[in-house]
C-alpha positions as CSV (number, residue, x, y, z in Angstrom):
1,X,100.8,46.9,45.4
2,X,101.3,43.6,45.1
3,X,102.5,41.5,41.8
4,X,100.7,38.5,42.3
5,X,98.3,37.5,39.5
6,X,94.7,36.1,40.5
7,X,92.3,34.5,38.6
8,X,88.9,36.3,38.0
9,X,86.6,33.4,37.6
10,X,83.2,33.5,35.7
11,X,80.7,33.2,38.7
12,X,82.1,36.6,40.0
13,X,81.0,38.7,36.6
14,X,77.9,35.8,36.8
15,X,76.7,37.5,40.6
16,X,78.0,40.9,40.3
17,X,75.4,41.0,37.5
18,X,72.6,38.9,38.4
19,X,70.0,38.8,40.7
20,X,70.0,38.8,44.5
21,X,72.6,36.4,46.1
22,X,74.6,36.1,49.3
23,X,77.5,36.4,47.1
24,X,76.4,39.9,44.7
25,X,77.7,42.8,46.9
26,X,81.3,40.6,47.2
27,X,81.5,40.1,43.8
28,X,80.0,43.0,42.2
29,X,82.8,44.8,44.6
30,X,85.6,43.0,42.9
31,X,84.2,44.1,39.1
32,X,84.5,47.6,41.1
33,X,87.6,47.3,42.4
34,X,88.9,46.3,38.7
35,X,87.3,48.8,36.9
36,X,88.6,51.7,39.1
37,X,92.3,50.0,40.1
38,X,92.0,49.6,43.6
39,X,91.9,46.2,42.9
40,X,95.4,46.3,41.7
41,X,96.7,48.0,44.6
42,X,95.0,46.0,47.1
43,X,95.2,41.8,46.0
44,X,97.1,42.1,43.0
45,X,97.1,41.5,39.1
46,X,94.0,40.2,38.1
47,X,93.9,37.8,35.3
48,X,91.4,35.6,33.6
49,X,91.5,33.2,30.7
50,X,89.5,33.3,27.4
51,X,87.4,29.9,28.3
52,X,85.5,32.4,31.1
53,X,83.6,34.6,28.1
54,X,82.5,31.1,26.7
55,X,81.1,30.0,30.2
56,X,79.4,33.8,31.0
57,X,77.9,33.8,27.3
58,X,77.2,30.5,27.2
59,X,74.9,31.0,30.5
60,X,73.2,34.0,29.0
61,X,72.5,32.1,25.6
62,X,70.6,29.6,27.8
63,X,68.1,31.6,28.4
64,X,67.5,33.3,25.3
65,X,69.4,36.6,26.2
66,X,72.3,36.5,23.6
67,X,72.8,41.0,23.8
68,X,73.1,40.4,27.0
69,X,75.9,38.2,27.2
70,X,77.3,39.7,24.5
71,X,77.2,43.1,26.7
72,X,78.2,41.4,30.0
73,X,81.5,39.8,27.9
74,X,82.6,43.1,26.4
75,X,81.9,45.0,29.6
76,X,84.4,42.4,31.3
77,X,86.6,42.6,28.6
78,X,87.3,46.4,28.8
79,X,88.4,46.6,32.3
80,X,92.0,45.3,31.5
81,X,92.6,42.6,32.9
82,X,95.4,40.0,31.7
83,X,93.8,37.6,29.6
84,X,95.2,34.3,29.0
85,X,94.6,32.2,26.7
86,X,93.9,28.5,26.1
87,X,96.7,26.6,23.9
88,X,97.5,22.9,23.6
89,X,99.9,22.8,26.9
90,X,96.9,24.0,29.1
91,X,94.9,21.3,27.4
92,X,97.1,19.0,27.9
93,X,97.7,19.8,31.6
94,X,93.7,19.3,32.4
95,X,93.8,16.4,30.8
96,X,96.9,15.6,33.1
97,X,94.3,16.8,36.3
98,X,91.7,15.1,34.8
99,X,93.4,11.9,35.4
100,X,94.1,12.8,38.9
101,X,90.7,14.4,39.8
102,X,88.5,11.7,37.7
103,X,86.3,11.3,40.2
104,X,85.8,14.0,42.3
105,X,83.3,15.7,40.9
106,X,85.5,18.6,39.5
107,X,83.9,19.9,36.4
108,X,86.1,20.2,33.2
109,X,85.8,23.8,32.8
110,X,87.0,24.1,36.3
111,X,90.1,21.7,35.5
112,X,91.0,24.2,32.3
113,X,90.9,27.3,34.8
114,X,93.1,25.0,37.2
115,X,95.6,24.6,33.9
116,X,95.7,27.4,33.1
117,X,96.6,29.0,36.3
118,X,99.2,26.2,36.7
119,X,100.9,27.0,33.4
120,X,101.2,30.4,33.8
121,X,102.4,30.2,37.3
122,X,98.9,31.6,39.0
123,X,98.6,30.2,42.6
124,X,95.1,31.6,43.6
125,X,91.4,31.9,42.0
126,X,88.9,34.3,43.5
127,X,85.4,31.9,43.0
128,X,82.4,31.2,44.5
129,X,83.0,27.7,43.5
130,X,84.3,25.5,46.3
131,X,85.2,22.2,43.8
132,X,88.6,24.6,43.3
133,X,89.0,23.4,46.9
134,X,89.7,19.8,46.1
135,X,92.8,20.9,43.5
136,X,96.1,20.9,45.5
137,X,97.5,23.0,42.8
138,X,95.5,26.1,43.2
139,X,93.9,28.1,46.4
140,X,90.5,29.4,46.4
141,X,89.5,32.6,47.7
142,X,86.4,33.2,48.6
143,X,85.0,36.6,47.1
144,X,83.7,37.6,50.6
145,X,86.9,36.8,52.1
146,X,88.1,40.0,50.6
C-alpha cells in the first residue's frame, strides 16, 4: 500500500457514469476500485477537491438533470475519499499558474485542481484530460494507464 495521494478528477465520475466512451470501463474501474479499497492498496490515497462536485453537477444541471447530479455527487461523496478544499492560498496559487499558463489553453478549473494539488503536496492527477500535461507542476495519469 502505498501513501501517495492522487487526485480523482471530475471526468473519471463524468465516464464511469455516462454513456459509451473509450474511456468508461477505465474509469468506471477506478470508482470500483474506490468504493471497494483496492484502490488504496494498489495506487494509493485517493483525494479530490470540493471544486470537482461543482464541475460534475454543474454538467448535469446543463441538461436539465439536477437529481441526477445531485445523486452522482453524493454517490462520489460517500466513497471516502480525502477531500480538499478550496481556500484563498489555492486561489491564489492558480492565479500564480494563471500567469504562467495564460496562453495555453489550460482551462481555469483545471489551474484550481493544479493548486490545489500543489498546495497540498499532490504530485499526480488521474484525468482524461491531457491540458494537465502542459503543467510542469503536476503528472497526468491516464485512467487506462492503470
Amino acid at each position: 500500500m502505498s501513501d501517495e495521494r492522487l487526485l480523482i478528477d471530475t471526468n473519471i465520475v463524468m465516464y464511469a457514469g455516462g454513456g459509451e466512451h473509450r474511456y468508461k470501463e477505465s474509469c468506471a474501474g477506478i470508482i470500483l476500485g474506490i468504493a471497494d479499497r483496492s484502490f488504496w492498496r494498489n495506487f494509493g490515497i485517493p483525494a479530490t477537491d470540493t471544486e470537482v462536485f461543482q464541475e460534475i453537477l454543474y454538467r448535469y444541471a446543463l441538461t436539465g438533470k439536477w437529481e441526477t447530479g445531485i445523486a452522482v455527487c453524493r454517490d462520489f461523496l460517500t466513497l471516502g475519499l480525502e477531500l480538499l478544499p478550496i481556500g484563498s492560498h489555492e486561489v491564489e496559487k492558480m492565479l500564480e499558474l494563471a500567469q504562467v499558463y495564460k496562453g495555453t489553453g489550460i482551462p481555469p478549473r483545471d489551474l484550481i485542481h493544479a493548486a490545489v494539488m500543489i498546495n497540498h503536496g499532490i504530485e499526480k492527477i488521474i484525468s482524461v484530460d491531457s491540458h494537465f500535461d502542459l503543467i510542469k507542476e503536476v503528472r497526468r495519469v491516464d485512467p487506462r494507464d492503470g
